[in-house]
C-alpha positions in Angstrom: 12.8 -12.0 21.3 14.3 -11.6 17.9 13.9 -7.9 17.7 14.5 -7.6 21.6 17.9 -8.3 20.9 17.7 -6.4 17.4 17.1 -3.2 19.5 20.3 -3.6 22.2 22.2 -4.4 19.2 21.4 -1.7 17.7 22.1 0.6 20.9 25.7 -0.7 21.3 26.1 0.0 18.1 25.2 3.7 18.7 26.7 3.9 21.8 30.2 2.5 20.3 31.1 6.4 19.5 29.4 8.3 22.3 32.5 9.1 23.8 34.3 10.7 21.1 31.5 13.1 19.8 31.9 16.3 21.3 29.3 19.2 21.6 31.3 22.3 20.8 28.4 24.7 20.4 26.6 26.4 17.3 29.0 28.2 14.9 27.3 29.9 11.5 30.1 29.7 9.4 28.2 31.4 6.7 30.9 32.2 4.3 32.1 28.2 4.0 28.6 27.8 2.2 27.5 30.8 0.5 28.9 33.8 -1.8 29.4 36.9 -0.1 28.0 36.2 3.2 31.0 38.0 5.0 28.4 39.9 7.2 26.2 37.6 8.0 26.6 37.3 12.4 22.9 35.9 13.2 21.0 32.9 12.5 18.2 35.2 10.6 20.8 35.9 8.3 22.2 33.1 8.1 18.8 31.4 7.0 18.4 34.1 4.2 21.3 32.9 2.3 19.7 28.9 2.9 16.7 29.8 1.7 18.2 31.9 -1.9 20.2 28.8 -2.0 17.5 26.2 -1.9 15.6 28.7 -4.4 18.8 28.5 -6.3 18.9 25.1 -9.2 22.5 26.1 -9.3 23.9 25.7 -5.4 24.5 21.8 -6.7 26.0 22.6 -10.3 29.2 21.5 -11.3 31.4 23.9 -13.0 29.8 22.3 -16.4 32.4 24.2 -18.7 35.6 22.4 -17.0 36.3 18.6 -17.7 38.2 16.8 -14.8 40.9 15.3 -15.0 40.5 11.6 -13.9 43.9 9.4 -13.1 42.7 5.4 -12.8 45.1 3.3 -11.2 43.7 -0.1 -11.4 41.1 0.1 -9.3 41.1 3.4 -7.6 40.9 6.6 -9.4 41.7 10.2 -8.0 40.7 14.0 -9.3 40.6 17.4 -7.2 37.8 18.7 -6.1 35.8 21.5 -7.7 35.2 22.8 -3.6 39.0 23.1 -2.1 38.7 23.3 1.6 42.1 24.1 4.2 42.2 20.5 4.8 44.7 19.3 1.9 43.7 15.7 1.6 40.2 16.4 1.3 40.8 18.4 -2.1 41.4 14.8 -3.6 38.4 12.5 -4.4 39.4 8.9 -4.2 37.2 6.6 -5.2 37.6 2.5 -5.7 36.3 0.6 -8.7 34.6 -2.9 -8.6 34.0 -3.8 -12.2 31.4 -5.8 -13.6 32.4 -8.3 -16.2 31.4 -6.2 -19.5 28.9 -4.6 -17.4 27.8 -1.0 -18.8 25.8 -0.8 -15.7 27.0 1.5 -12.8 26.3 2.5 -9.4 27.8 5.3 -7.5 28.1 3.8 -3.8 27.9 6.6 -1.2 28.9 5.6 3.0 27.3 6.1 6.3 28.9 8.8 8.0 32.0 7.8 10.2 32.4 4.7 7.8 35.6 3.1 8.4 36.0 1.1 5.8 34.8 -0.2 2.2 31.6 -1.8 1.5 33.6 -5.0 -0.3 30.6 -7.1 0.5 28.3 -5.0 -1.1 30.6 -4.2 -3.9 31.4 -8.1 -4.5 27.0 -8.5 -4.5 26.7 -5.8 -7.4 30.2 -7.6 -9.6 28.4 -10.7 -9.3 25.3 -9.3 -11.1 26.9 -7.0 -13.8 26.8 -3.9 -12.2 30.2 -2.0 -11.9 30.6 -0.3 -8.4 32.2 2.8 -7.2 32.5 3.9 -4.0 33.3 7.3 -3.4 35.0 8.6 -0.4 33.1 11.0 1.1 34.6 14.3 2.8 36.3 14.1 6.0 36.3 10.0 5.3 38.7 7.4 4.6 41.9 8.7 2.2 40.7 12.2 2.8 40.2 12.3 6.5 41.3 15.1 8.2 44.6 14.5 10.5 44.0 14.3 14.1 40.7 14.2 13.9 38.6 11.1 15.8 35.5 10.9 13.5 34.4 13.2 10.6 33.3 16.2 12.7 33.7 18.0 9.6 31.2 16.3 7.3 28.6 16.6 9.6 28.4 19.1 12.8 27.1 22.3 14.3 28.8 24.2 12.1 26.0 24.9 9.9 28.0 26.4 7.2 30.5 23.7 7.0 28.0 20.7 6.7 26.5 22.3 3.6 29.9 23.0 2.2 30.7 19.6 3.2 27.6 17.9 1.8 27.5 20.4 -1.4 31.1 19.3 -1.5 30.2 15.8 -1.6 27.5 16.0 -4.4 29.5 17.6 -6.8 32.2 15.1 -6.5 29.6 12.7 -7.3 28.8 14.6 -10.2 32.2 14.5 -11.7 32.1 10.6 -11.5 29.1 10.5 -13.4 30.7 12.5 -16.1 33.7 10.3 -15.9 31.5 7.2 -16.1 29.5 9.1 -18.9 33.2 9.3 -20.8 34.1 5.6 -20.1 30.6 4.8 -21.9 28.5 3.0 -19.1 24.8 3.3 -20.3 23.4 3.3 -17.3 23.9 5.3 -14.1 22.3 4.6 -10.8 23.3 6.0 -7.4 22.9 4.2 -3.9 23.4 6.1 -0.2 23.5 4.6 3.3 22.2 7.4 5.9 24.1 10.3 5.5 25.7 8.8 2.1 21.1 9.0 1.0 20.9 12.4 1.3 24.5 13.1 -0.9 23.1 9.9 -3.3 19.4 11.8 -3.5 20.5 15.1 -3.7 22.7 14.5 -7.2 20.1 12.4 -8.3 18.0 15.4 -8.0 20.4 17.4 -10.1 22.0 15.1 -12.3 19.7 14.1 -15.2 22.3 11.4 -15.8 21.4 9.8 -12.7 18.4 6.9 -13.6 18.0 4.8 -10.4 18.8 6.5 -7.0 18.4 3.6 -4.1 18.0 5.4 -0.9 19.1 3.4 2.5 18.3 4.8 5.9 17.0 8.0 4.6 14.4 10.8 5.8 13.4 14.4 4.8 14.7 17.1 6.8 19.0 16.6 7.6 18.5 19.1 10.0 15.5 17.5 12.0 17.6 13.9 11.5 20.0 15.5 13.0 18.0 17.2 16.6 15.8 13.5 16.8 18.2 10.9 15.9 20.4 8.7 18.2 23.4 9.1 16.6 23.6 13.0 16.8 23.0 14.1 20.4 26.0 15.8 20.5 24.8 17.8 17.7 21.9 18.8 19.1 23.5 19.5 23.0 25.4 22.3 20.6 22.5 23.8 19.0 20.1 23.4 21.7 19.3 26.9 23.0 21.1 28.9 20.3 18.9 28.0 17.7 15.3 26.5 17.3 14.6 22.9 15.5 12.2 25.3 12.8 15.8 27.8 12.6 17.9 24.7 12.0 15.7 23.5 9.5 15.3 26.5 7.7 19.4 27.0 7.8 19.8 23.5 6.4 16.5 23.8 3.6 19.2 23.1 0.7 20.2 19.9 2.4 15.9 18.6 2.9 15.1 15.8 0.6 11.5 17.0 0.8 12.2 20.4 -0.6 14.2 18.5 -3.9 11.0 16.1 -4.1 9.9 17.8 -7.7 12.9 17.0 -9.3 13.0 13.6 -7.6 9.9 12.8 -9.3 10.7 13.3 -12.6 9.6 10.9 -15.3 12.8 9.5 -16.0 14.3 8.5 -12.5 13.6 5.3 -10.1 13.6 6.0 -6.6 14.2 2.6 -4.5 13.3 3.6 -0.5 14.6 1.2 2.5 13.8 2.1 5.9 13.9 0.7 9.2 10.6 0.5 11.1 12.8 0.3 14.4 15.6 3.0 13.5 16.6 5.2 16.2 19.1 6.9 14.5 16.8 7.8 11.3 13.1 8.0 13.0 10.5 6.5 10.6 8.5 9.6 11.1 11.1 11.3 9.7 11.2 8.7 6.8 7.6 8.4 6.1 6.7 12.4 5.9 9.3 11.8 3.0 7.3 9.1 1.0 4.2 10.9 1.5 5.8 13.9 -0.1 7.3 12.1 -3.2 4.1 10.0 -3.4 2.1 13.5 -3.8 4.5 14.5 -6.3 4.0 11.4 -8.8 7.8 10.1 -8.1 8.6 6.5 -9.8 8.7 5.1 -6.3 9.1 1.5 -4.6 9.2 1.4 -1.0 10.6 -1.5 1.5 10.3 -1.3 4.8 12.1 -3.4 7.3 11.1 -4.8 10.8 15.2 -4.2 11.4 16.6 -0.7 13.3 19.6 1.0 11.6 22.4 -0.7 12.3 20.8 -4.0 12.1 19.8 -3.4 8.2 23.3 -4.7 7.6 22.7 -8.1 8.9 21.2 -11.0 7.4 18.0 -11.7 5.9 17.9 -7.9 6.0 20.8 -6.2 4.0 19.9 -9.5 1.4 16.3 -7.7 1.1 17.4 -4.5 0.2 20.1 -5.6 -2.1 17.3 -7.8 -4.0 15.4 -4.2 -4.0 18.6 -2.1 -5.7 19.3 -5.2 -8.2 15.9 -4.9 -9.2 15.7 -1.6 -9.4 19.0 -1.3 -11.8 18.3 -4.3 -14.0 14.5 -4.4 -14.4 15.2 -0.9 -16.5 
């Protein structure tokens, strides 16, 4: 009975935005995610760029020679972007402190996507415990939304160039926090994504040997394959469905696959902490377990914790409580 009513819960959840996703069709966009792809006017090219890119330890780099300029503001601080898209307010990063008393614990809290607001709760959890929060705004979301627009269509969309511009985007904003938190001399830096927000958190944790403890909610392999399976996304895959194959849009979005980082995830040095829903629609546990298997095989420091709860649900109690025992853990037992 429980999870009978865990499921339709769940589903009106989904259903809530249905009616203001739009399919709009497949557009390339090469040239939004990759150097000199001016020519590129197929999917087959299109997928060469991806896969140099994924081949490439230096798509996620920051400009390491050029220091950010940070302005705090009690608890919100603000810095441009090192990726400077025609949408003006998402060339600022806002991001809002929760500070731990005398904590030198941090976490970098990355969103779902379409989040409307902060994760006070959560932040207010963390506090509690010692652990100094910041949640980031991603692209397209909150402060740096783009005017007019319904949802963030431009985070995550069949544009395939503009997700990974948007997702690149996203990590190395993340990476300038780190170094900002690395400057304000916090010992310890740990990194926590919901959904979309675990692909951004894992991907700098890949690439950022600052990062220690990456706590992934709600999160799978393949982007691309989340994307043409999950509930959330139909609209996404109405527009690609046709143009493109669900092996193309994988190969296309390779730089984005979890999977494919799973070597550097699994270095000696870095905590994984994995929570998945055993009745997500949105995120299918398939999609979620080929991922474990593949940083199992690699040796990653990894603790798994798998909830009888779907997607949505994982915010409500006893659940969310689980998982935020898991991160608190995972942070302070280091």
């Amino acid at each position: 009975m429980l999870h009978s009513l865990l499921d339709r819960w769940d589903e009106k959840k989904a259903a809530r935005s249905d009616a203001i996703k739009r399919a709009t069709g497949l557009r390339l966009d090469a040239t939004l995610a990759f150097e000199g792809a001016d020519d590129v006017t197929t999917i087959e090219g299109f997928i060469q760029h991806a896969t140099l890119a994924a081949k490439n330890p230096g798509f996620f780099d920051q400009e390491i020679d050029t220091v950010t300029e940070v302005d705090r503001n009690d608890q919100w601080i603000t810095f441009p972007s090192q990726v400077v898209t025609p949408t003006p307010e998402n060339n600022t990063v806002v991001a809002k402190i929760s500070d731990g008393e005398q904590s030198r614990k941090a976490v970098i809290l990355f969103h779902h996507w379409n989040a409307k607001s902060r994760y006070d709760q959560i932040a207010k959890y963390f506090t509690r415990r010692e652990i100094a929060v910041i949640e980031m705004a991603m692209p397209y979301h909150h402060e740096r939304s783009r005017p007019g627009s319904d949802y963030a269509d431009h985070m995550l969309s069949p544009s395939l160039g503009r997700t990974l511009q948007s997702v690149r985007q996203a990590v190395l904003d993340g990476r300038q926090i780190v170094r900002w938190l690395e400057r304000e001399g916090y010992d310890e830096i740990s990194v926590l994504g919901m959904s979309l927000g675990s692909w951004v958190a894992g991907l700098l944790a890949a690439h950022d040997p600052a990062v220690k403890n990456a706590a992934l909610f709600l999160t799978a392999d393949s982007l691309a394959e989340m994307c043409w399976t999950g509930r959330a996304t139909r609209h996404i895959r109405e527009s690609l469905e046709g143009a493109i194959s669900l092996s193309e849009f994988r190969q296309a979005w390779l730089p984005l696959d979890l999977g494919h980082h799973a070597e550097s995830l699994s270095r000696n040095d870095l905590h994984l902490q994995l929570v998945l829903g055993k009745r997500d629609t949105v995120v299918l546990p398939t999609l979620s377990h080929r991922l474990t298997e593949t940083l199992t095989s690699h040796g990653a420091n990894l603790d798994v914790l798998s909830l009888n709860c779907g997607h949505y649900s994982l915010t409500l109690p006893p659940y969310i409580l689980w998982a935020g025992r898991a991160v608190t853990q995972l942070i302070n037992d280091r």
